[in-house]
C-alpha positions as CSV (number, residue, x, y, z in Angstrom):
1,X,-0.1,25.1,-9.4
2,X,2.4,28.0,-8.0
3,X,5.5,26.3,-6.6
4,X,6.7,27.4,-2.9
5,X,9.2,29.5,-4.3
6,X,6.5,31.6,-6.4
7,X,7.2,30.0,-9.8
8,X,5.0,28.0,-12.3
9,X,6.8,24.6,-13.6
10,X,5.2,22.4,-16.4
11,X,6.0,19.4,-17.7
12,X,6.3,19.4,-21.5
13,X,8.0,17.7,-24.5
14,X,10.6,18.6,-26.8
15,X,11.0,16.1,-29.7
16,X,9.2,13.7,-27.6
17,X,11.5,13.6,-24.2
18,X,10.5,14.9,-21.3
19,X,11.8,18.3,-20.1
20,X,10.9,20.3,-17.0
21,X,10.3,24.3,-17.5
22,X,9.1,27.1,-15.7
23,X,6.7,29.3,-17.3
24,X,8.7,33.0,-17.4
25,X,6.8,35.7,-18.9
26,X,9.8,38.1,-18.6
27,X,11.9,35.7,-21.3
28,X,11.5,36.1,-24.9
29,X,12.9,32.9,-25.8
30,X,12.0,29.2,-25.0
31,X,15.4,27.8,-23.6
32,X,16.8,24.7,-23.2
33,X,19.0,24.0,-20.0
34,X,22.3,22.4,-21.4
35,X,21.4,19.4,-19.1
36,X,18.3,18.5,-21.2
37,X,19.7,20.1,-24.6
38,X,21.9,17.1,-23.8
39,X,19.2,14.4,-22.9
40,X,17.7,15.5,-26.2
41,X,20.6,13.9,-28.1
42,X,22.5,17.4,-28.7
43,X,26.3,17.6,-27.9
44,X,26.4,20.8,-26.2
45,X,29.9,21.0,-26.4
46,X,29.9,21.5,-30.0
47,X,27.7,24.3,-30.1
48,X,28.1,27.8,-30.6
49,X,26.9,30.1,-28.1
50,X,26.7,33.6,-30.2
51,X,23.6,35.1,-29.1
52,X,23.3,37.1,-25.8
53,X,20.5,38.0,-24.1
54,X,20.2,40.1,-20.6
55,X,18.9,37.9,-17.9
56,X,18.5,38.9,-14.6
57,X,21.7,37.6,-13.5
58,X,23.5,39.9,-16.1
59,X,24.5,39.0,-19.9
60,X,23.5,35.5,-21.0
61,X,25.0,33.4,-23.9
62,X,23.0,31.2,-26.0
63,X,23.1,28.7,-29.1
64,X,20.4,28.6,-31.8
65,X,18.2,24.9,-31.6
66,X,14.8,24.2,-33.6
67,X,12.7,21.6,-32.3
68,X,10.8,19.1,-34.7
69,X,8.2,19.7,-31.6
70,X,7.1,21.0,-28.3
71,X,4.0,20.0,-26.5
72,X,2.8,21.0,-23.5
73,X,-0.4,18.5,-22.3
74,X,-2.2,18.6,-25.2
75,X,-0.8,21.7,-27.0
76,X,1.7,20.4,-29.7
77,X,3.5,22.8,-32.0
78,X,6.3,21.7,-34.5
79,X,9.7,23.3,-35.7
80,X,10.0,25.4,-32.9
81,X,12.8,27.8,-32.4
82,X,14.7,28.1,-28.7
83,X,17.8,28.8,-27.3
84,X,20.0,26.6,-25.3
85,X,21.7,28.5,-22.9
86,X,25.4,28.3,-22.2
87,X,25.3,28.1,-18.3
88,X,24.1,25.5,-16.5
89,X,19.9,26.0,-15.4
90,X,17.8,24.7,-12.6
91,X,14.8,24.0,-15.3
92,X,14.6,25.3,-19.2
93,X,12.0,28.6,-19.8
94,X,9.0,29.0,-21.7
95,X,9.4,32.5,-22.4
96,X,6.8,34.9,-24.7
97,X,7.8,32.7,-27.5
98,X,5.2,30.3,-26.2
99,X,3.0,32.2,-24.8
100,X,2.2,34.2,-28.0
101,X,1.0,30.6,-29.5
102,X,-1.6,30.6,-26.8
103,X,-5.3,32.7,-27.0
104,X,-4.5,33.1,-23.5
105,X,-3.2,32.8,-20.0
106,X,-3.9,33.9,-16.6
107,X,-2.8,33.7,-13.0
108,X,-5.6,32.9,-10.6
109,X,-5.6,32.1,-7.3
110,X,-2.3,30.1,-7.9
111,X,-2.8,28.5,-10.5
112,X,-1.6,29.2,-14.0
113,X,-4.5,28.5,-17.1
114,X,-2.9,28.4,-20.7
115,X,-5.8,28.6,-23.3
116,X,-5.3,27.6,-26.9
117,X,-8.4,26.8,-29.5
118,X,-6.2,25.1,-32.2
């Protein structure tokens, strides 16, 4: 269901934790906030943030991850590549990355329906 600020969060998980995201169709990537890259066991501060990407708030830094899995209800998909980003997020983005694994999805009367056959 749309949030009050216009947005669509889901619950999903990556390598079996819990991790909050809002579904962005204008990323390409799946990124990892560094607060839940960091719940997920990786040091953060280790990392090497080489790729950019433009963002709406101007040029974004980001490390190379692959999860053993992301699922999203019943939607599981394994050795999944993502970004973690270098600045701190309010939730981490499932960008086109995801959304090409689906058959579908579609915004209707504020909800968002994510169709996958398997």
């Amino acid at each position: 269901t749309q949030s009050e600020t216009g947005g669509f969060y889901v619950m999903g998980q990556v390598n079996g934790q819990p991790v909050r995201f809002l579904a962005d169709t204008g990323a390409s990537d799946i990124v990892l906030s560094p607060a839940d890259a960091g719940r997920l066991g990786v040091d953060v501060h280790t990392l090497n943030f080489t790729d950019t990407a433009e963002t709406a708030n101007g040029v974004g830094r980001g490390a190379p991850f692959k999860a053993a899995s992301l699922q999203v209800g019943p939607l599981r998909f394994n050795d999944v590549p993502m970004q973690i980003n270098q600045a701190p997020m309010s939730a981490s983005l499932l960008g086109m990355d995801y959304f090409r694994r689906l058959d579908s999805f579609q915004v209707k009367d504020g909800k968002l329906y994510m169709r996958w056959s398997g």
